[in-house]
C-alpha positions in Angstrom: -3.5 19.6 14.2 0.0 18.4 14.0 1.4 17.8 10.7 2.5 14.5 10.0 6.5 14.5 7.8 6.7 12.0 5.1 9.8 11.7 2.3 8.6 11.5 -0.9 9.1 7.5 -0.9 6.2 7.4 2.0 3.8 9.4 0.9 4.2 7.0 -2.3 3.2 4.3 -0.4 0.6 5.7 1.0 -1.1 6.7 -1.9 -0.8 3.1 -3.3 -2.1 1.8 -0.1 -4.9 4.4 -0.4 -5.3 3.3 -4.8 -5.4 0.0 -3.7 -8.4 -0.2 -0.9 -10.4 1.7 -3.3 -9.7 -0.2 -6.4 -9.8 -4.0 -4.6 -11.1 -3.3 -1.3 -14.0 -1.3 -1.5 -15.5 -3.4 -4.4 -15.0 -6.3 -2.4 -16.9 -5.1 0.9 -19.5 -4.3 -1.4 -19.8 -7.3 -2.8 -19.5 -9.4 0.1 -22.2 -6.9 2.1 -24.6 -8.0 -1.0 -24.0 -11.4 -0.7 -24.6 -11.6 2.9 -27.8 -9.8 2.9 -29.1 -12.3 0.4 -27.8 -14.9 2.5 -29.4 -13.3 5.6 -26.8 -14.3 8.3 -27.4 -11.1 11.0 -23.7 -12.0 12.2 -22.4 -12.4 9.2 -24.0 -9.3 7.9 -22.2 -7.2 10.4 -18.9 -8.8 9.8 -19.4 -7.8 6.3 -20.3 -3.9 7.2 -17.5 -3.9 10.0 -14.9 -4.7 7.2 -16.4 -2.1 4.9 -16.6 0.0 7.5 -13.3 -0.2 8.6 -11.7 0.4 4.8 -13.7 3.6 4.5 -12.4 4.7 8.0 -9.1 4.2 6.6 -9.5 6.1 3.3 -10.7 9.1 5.2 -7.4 8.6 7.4 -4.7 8.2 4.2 -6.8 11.0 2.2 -6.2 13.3 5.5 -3.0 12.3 6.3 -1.6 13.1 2.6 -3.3 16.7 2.2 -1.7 17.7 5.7 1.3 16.1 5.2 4.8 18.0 4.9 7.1 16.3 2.0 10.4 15.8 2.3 12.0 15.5 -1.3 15.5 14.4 -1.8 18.5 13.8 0.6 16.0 12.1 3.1 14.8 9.7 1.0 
């Protein structure tokens, strides 16, 4: 696997994208995938575990990218 090369100043943003779907966006799905089943909506249902899907997908991605990354610190930045 090919190692992704991030300065210091991207990996930072990644791992505020990364706090931020799991702090807001994961909640959220949860939420709205509760609501829906009450609601019983098939289609709407789905929407709801796409989205939730689709945030832990990403997760995985930003957790993988991060421990494989190289860092670049200073005169890149």
């Amino acid at each position: 696997m090919t190692k992704a090369i991030l300065t210091s100043t991207g990996a930072n943003r990644i791992k505020t994208e990364l706090e931020h779907i799991k702090s807001f966006h994961v909640e959220r799905c949860a939420r709205r995938v509760e609501e829906e089943r009450k609601n019983g909506s098939t289609r709407s249902i789905r929407d709801a575990l796409d989205e939730q899907e689709f945030f832990q997908r990403r997760i995985v991605y930003l957790e993988n990218l991060l421990s494989s990354a190289k860092i670049l610190e200073g005169r890149y930045e």
